[in-house]
C-alpha positions in Angstrom: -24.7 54.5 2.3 -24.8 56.6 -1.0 -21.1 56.8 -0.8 -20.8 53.2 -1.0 -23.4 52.6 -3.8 -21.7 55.3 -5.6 -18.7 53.2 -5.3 -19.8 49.7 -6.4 -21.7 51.1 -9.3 -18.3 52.8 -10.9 -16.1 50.1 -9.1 -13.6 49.3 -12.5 -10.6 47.0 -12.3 -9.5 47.3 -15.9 -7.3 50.6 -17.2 -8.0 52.4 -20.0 -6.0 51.9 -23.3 -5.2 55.7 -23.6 -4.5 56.7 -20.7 -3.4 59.8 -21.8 -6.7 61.7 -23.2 -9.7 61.2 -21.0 -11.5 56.9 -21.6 -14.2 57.2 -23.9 -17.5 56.9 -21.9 -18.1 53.3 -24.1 -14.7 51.7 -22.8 -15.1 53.1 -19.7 -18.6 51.1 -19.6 -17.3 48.5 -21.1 -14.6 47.9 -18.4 -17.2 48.7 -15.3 -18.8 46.0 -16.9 -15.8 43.6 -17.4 -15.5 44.4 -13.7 -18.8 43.4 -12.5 -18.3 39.8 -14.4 -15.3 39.2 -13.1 -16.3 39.9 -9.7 -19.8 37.6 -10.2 -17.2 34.8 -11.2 -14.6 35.1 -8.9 -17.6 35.2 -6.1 -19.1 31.8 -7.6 -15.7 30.2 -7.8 -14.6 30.8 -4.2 -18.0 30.1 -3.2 -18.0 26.6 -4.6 -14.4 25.7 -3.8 -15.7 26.5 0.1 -18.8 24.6 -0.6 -17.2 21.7 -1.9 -14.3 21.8 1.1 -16.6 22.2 3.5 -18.8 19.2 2.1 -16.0 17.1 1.2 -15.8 13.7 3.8 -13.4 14.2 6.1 -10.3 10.9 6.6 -9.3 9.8 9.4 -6.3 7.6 10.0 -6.9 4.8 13.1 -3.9 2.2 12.9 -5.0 -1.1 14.4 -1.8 -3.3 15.2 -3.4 -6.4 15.6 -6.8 -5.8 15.4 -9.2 -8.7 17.1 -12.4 -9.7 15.5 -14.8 -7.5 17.1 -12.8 -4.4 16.3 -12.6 -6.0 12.4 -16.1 -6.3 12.5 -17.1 -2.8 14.0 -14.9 -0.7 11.0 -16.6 0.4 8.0 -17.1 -1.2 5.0 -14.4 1.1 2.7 -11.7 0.5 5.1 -8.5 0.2 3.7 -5.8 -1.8 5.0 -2.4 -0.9 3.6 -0.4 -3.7 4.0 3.5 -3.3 5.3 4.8 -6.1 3.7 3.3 -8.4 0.6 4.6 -11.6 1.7 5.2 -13.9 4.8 8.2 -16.0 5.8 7.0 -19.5 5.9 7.5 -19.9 9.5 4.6 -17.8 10.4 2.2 -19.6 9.4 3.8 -23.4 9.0 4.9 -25.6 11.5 7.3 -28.1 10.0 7.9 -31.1 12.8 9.9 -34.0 10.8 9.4 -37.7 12.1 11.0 -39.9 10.2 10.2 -43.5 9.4 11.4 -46.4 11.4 13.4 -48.1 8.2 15.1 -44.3 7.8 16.2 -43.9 11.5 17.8 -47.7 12.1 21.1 -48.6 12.3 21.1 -50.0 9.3 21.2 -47.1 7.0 23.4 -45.0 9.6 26.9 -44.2 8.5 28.7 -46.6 10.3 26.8 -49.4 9.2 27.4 -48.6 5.9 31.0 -48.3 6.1 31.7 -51.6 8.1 29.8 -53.3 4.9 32.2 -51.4 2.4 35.1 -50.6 4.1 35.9 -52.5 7.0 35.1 -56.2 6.0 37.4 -58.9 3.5 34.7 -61.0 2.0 36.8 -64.0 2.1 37.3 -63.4 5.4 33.3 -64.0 5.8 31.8 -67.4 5.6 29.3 -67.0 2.2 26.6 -67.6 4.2 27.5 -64.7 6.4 25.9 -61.4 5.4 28.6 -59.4 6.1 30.2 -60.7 3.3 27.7 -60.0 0.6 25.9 -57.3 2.2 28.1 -54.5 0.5 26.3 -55.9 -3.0 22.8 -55.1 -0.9 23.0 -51.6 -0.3 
């Protein structure tokens, strides 16, 4: 036990500067005692770096697909939801179903009717009173 008090007590990590002659006994103090704060310091510094490790929260990953309300519900306030994409294609969330109006699905604007009013028909060959023969000045 004396051996190992003995041995802390001239524990010195620093060399001398003259190595050659024998360390005066005041820079030989001097670095015993260099030693001893660079040991109190490196002890405080590890010590807190475990302390504050160790105390440190500790994050886990859970990956929800599609998560249902109760599940939503039961996670913790500071949840964070990294999204995989910013945006949504329209056709996940709107249904478009087109229904047109009577007027816009009746013969009468289709293409054939059309073209039997421009193309097909001689107005002199048409009474006047006939629409077929100003009907092309209609539409």
């Amino acid at each position: 036990m004396d051996t190992l008090k003995t041995y802390f007590l001239n524990l010195n990590f620093f060399q001398s500067s003259n190595p050659i002659n024998q360390p005066e006994e005041h820079e030989h103090r001097s670095n015993i005692i260099a030693t001893r704060v660079y040991i109190i310091i490196y002890g405080i510094t590890l010590s807190t770096l475990i302390l504050s490790l160790w105390l440190s929260p500790k994050v886990s990953q859970v990956i929800f697909q599609y998560p249902t309300q109760n599940q939503f519900q039961t996670l913790p306030v500071d949840t964070q939801c990294p999204c995989s994409r910013i945006c949504l294609s329209y056709g996940q969330f709107v249904s478009i179903q087109t229904r047109f109006h009577q007027v816009c699905s009746s013969d009468f604007v289709s293409n054939r009717w059309i073209k039997a009013i421009f193309y097909d028909s001689d107005p002199t060959y048409f009474h006047q009173a006939d629409f077929r023969a100003i009907g092309s000045a209609q539409f």
